[in-house]
C-alpha positions as CSV (number, residue, x, y, z in Angstrom):
1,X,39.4,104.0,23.6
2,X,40.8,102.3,20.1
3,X,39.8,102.3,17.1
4,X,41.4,99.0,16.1
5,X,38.1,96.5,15.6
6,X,37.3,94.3,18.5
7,X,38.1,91.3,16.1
8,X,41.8,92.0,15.6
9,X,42.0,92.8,19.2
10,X,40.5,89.4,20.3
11,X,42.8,87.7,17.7
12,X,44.0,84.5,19.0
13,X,47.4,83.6,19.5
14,X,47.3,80.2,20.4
15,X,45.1,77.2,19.1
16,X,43.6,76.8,22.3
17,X,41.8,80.1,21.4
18,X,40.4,79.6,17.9
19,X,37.1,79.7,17.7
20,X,35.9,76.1,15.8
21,X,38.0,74.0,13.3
22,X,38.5,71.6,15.9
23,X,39.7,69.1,13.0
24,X,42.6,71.3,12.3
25,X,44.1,72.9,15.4
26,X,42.3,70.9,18.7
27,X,45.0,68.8,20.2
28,X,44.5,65.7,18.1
29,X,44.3,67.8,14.7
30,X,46.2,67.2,11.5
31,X,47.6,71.1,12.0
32,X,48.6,70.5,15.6
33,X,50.1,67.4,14.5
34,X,52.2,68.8,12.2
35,X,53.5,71.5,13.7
36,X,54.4,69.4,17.2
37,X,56.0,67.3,14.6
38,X,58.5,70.5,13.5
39,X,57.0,69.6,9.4
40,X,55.4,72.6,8.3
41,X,54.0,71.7,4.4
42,X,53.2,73.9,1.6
43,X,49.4,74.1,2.7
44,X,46.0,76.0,0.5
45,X,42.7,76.8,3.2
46,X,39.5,76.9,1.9
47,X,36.4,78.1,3.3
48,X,34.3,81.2,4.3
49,X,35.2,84.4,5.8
50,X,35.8,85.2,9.1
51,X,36.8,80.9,10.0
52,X,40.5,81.8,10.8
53,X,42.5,81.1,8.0
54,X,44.5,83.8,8.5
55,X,44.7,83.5,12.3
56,X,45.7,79.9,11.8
57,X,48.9,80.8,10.0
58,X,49.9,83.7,12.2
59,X,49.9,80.5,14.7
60,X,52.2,78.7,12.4
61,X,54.5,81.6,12.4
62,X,54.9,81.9,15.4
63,X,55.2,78.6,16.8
64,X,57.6,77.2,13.5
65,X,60.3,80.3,14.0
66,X,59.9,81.4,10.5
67,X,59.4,85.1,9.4
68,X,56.0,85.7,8.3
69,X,55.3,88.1,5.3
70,X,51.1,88.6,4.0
71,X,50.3,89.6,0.8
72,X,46.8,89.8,-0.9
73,X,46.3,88.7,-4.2
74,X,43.9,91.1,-4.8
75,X,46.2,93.7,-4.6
76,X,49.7,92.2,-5.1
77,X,51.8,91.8,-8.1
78,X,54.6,89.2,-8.9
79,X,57.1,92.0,-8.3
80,X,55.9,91.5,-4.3
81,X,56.1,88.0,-4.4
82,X,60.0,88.1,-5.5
83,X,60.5,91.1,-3.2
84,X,59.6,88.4,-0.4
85,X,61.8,85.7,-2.3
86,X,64.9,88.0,-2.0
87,X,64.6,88.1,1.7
88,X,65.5,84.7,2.1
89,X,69.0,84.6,2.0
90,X,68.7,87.2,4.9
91,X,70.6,86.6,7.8
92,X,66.9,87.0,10.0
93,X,65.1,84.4,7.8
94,X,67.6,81.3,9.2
95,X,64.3,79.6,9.8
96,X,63.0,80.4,6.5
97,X,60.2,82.6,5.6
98,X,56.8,81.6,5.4
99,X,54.8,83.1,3.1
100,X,50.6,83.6,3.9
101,X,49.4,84.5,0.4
102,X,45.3,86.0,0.7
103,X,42.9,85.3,-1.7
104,X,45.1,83.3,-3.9
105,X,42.2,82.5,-6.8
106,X,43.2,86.4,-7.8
107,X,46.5,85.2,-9.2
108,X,46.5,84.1,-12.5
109,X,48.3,81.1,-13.9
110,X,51.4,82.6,-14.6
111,X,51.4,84.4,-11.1
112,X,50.7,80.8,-9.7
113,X,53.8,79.0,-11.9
114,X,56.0,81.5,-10.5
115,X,55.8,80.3,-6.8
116,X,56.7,76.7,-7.9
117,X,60.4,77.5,-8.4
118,X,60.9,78.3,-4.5
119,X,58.2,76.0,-3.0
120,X,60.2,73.0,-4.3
121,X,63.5,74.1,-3.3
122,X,62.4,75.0,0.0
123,X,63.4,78.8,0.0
124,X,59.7,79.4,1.0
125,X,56.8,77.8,2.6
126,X,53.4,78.7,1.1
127,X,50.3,79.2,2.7
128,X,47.4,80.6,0.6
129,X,44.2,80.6,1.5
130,X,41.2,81.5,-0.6
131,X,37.1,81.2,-0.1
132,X,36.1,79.5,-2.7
133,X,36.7,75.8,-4.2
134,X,40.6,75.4,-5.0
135,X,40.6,72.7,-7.6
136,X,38.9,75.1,-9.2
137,X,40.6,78.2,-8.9
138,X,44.2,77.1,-8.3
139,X,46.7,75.7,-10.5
140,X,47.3,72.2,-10.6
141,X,50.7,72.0,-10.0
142,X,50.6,74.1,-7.4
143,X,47.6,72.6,-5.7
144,X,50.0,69.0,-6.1
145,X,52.8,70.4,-3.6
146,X,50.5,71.1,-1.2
147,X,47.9,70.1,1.4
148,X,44.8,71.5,1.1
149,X,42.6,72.4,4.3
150,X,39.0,72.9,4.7
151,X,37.9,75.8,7.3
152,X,34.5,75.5,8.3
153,X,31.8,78.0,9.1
154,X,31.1,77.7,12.7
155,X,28.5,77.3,14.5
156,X,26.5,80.2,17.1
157,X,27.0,78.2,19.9
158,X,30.7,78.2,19.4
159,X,31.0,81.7,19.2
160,X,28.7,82.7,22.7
161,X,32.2,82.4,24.1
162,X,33.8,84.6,22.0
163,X,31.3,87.2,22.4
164,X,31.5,87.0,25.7
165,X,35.2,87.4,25.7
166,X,34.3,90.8,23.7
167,X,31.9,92.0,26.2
168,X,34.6,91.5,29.2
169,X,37.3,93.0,27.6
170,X,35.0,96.2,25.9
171,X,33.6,96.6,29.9
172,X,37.7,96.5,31.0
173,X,38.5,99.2,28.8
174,X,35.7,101.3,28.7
175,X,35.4,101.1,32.7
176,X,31.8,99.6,31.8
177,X,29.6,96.6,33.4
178,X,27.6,96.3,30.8
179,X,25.9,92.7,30.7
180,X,24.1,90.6,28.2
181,X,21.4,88.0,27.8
182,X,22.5,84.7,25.8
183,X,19.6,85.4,23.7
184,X,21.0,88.5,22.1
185,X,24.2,86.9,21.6
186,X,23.1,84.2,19.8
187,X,20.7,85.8,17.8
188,X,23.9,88.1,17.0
189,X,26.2,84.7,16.6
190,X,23.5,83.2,14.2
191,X,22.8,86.5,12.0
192,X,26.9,86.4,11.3
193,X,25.8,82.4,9.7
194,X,29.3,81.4,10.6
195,X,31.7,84.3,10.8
196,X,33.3,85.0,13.7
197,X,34.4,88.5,12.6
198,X,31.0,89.3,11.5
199,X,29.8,87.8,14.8
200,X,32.2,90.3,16.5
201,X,31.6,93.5,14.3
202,X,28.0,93.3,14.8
203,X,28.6,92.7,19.1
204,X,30.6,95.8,18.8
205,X,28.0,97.7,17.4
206,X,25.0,96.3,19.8
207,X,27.5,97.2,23.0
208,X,28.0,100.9,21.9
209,X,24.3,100.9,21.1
210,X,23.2,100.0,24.3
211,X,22.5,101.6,27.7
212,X,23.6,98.9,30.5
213,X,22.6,95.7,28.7
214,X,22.8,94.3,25.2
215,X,19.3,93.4,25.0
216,X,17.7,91.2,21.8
217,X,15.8,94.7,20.6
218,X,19.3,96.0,20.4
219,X,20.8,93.4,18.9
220,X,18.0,93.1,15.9
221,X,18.6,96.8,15.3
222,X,21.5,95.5,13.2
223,X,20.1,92.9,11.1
224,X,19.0,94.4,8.2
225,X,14.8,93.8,7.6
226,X,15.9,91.2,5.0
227,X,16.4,87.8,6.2
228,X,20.2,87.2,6.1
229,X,19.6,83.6,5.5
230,X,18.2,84.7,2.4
231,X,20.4,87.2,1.3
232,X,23.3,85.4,2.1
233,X,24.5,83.4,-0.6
234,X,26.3,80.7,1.9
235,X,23.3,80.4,4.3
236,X,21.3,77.0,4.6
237,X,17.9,78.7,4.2
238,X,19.7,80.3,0.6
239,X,20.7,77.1,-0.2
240,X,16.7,75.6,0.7
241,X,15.5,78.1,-1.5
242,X,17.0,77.6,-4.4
243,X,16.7,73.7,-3.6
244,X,13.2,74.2,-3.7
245,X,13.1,76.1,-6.6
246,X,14.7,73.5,-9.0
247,X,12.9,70.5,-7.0
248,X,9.5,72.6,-8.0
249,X,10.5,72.8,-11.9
250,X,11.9,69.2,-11.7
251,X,8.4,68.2,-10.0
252,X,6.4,70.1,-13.1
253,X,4.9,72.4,-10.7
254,X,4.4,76.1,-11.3
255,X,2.9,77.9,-8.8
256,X,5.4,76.1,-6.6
257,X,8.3,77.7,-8.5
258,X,7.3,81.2,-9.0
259,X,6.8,81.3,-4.6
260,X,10.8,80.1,-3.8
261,X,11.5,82.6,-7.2
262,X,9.8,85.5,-5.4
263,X,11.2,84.2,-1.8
264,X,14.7,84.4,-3.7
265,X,14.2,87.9,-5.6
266,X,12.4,89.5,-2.6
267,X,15.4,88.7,-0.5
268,X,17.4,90.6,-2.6
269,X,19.2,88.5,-4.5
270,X,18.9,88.2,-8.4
271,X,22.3,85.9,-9.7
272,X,22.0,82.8,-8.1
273,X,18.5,82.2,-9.4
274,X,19.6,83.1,-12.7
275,X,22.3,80.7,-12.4
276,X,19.8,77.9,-10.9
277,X,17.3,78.7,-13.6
278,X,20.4,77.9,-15.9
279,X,21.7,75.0,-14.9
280,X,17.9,73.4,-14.6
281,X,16.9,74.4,-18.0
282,X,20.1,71.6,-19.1
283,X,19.6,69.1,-15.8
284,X,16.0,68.6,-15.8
285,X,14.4,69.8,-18.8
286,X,17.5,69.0,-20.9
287,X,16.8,66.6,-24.5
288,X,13.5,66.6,-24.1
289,X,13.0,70.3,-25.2
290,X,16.8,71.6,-26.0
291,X,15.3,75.1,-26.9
292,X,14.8,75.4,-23.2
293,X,18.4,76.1,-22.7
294,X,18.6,78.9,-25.5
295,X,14.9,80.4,-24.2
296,X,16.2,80.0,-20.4
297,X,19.4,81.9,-21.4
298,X,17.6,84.7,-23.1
299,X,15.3,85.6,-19.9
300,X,18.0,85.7,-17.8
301,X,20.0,87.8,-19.8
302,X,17.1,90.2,-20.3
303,X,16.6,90.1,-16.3
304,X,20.2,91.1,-15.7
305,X,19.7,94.2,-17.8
306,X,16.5,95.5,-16.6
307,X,17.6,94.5,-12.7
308,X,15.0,94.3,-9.8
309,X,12.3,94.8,-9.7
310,X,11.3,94.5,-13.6
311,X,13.9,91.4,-13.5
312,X,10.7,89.5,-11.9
313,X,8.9,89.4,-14.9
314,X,11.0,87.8,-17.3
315,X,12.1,84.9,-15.0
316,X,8.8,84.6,-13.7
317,X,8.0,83.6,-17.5
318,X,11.5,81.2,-17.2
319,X,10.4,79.5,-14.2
320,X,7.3,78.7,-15.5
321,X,8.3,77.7,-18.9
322,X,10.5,74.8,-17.2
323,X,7.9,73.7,-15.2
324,X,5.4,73.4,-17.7
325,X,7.8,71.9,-20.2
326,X,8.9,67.6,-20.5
327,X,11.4,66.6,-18.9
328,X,14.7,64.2,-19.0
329,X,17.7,64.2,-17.1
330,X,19.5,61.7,-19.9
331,X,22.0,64.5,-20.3
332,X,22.8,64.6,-17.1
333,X,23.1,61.1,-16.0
334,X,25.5,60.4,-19.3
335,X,27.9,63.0,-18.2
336,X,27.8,61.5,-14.0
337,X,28.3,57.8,-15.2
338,X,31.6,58.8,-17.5
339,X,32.8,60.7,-14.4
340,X,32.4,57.6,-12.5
341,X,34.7,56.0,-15.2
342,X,37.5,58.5,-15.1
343,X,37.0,58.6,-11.4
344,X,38.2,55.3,-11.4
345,X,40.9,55.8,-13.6
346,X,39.4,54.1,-17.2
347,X,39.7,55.0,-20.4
348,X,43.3,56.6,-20.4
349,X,44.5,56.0,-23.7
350,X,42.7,57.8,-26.8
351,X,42.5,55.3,-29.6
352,X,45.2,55.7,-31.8
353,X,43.2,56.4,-35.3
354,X,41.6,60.0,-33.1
355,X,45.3,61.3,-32.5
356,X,46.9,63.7,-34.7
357,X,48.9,63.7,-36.0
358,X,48.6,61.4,-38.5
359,X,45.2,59.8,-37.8
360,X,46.3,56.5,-38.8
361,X,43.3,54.3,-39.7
362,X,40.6,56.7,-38.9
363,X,37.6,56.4,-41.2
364,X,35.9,60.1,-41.6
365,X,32.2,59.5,-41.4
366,X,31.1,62.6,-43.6
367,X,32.4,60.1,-46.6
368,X,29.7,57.2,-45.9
369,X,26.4,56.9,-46.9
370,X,23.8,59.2,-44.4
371,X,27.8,60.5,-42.9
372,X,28.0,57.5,-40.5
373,X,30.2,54.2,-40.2
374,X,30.9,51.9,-37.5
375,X,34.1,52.8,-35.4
376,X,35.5,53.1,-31.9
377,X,36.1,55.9,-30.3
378,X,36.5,55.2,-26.7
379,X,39.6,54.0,-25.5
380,X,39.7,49.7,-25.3
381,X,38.8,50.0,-21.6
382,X,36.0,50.8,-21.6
383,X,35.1,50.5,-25.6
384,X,31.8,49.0,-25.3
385,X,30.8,51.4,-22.1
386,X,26.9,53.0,-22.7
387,X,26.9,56.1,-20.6
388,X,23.5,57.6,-22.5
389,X,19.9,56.0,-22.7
390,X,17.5,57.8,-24.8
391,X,14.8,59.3,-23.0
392,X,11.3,58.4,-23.2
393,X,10.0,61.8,-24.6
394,X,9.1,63.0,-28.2
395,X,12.4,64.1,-29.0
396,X,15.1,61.6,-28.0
397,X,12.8,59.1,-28.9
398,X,12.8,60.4,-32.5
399,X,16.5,61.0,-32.6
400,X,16.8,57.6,-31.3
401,X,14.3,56.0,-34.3
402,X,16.7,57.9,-36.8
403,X,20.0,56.5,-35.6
404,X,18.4,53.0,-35.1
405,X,17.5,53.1,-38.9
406,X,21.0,54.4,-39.5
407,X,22.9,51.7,-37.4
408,X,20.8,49.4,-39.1
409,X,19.3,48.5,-35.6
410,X,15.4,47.7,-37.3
């Protein structure tokens, strides 16, 4: 018997094996395609746990020739990185060395510049991989030498196999013929919402669990009586949830909003409503009632400190506030029409008379009558561009009477 997890022993070695990401590594993927090519680039994954990111590039290794060195961000320093560098001039890196850095978001920017220098001259070839969004966690430059690939959770269907692989090679070496319904498995598969290794760890408890079959009563034994879906932060039903939640406050209902806030807190989890509840109080509420951002921020912070399940009270009274409050999303669509602007590539170059350091031409408006005169301020591009309407509540509308009688508009 080992104590080595059933994961790492079931490890695959080829891409034939890997369980999903049939984008990246089936025959026709951009992975394979590159590597049957012999061009191995500087590369960043993305995506949940337990998807194969590192098993992927333990397949690049071993396929490309190159010494493989891991390191964890979490844990490594930039002393480790250049203890890796120095090993390639060694006369056992003639392929090169590839390096699979772990939870790169944990290096900060300086740890990041520091790779640049032997990326570009070719001394080493990065992988990093990381779980959450790179563009916004990684550094620019670094993120510009290199592909970046997006691991997906997979499915329960796609890991029945997997599990059944487990349960053949766990009977082999325990002597066992153990069997199991498909039932239990992917009930097991669909609690792990995408993680293979998840998927695995719970199998290998169910097994040892069981008598002679891994039976669906087994295999709920190690799902906690929380829903995963709603405790885990990646799950659709999570993601529903809170979905519901702001489409409630948006909708000016309630009693609505206080049942997906309890389904939320109930499941356990406290942050990511706080952090809905946030981002509401400025999407949906927004200029129509701007003390709702201030009020909303309070609450929350008052729920983090007491913690469940007092927390339930004071965002409770959040909830309800937005729903019952007026609403405008003006904000909001200003802010997504100027990104459609610089998404197109507008409105590059500042006007001259806003750039220090001289501020040639630039009239300051504090020394006009009511501290307002006419002047442009977005680039020529897009100089006559209107990216915010007043809304049509109390209070734009009477911001937008005072700067019409300002602008001389009536």
């Amino acid at each position: 018997m080992t104590n080595k997890p059933i994961a790492d022993r079931l490890r695959p070695e080829t891409f034939g094996e890997v369980c999903g990401q049939e984008h990246l590594v089936s025959p026709k993927g951009v992975i394979t395609r590159m590597l049957n090519a012999g061009r191995i680039s500087n590369m960043i994954f993305f995506g949940p746990p337990g998807t194969g990111k590192t098993t992927v590039a333990n397949i690049i290794a071993k396929n490309s020739g190159m010494e493989l060195f891991k390191l964890n961000a979490t844990t490594a320093s930039l002393s480790d990185v250049k203890e890796v560098i120095s090993q390639s001039s060694s006369v056992f890196s003639t392929n090169g060395i590839l390096l699979y850095l772990d939870e790169i978001q944990y290096f900060n920017k300086k740890q990041q510049q520091s790779l640049l220098e032997y990326i570009e001259d070719g001394r080493v070839t990065l992988i990093a991989s990381t779980t959450e969004n790179p563009y916004f966690y990684i550094y620019d430059a670094l993120i510009s030498r290199c592909s970046v690939f997006e691991f997906k959770a997979v499915d329960a269907k796609s890991i029945l196999p997997v599990l059944r692989r487990a349960l053949d090679t766990i009977n082999k070496e325990e002597g066992k013929e153990k069997v199991a319904c498909d039932e239990a498995l992917l009930f097991l598969a669909s609690c792990a919402h995408g993680d293979v290794r998840h998927a695995l760890t719970l199998f290998e408890g169910a097994y040892f669990a069981s008598e002679d079959e891994i039976t669906i009563e087994v295999a709920k034994e190690f799902i906690p009586s929380i829903s995963a879906g709603m405790f885990d932060r990646d799950s659709d039903v999570h993601h529903n949830l809170l979905s519901g939640l702001q489409k409630s406050i948006r909708g000016s209902d309630p009693d609505a909003a206080v049942f997906y806030l309890a389904k939320l807190l109930e499941g356990g989890d406290i942050l990511s409503p706080i952090r809905r509840l946030q981002v509401i109080a400025s999407e949906d509420i927004g200029l129509a009632y701007p003390q709702a951002a201030q009020i909303t921020y309070a609450l929350c912070e008052s729920a983090k400190s007491l913690g469940l399940p007092e927390a339930r009270i004071p965002l409770a009274s959040c909830a309800i506030m937005l729903a019952t409050a007026p609403k405008s999303n003006s904000a909001y669509e200003a802010i997504a029409r100027a990104s459609e602007d610089i998404k197109a590539g507008k409105g590059d170059t500042i006007p001259k008379h806003l750039v220090a350091p001289l501020f040639r031409g630039y009239k300051y408006p504090h020394e006009y009558p009511n501290h307002y005169v006419v002047q442009q301020y977005l680039p020529d591009d897009i100089k006559n561009a209107k990216y915010y309407t007043y809304g049509d509540n109390k209070t734009e509308q009477a911001a937008k009477a005072y700067w019409d009688l300002i602008k001389g508009k009536k």
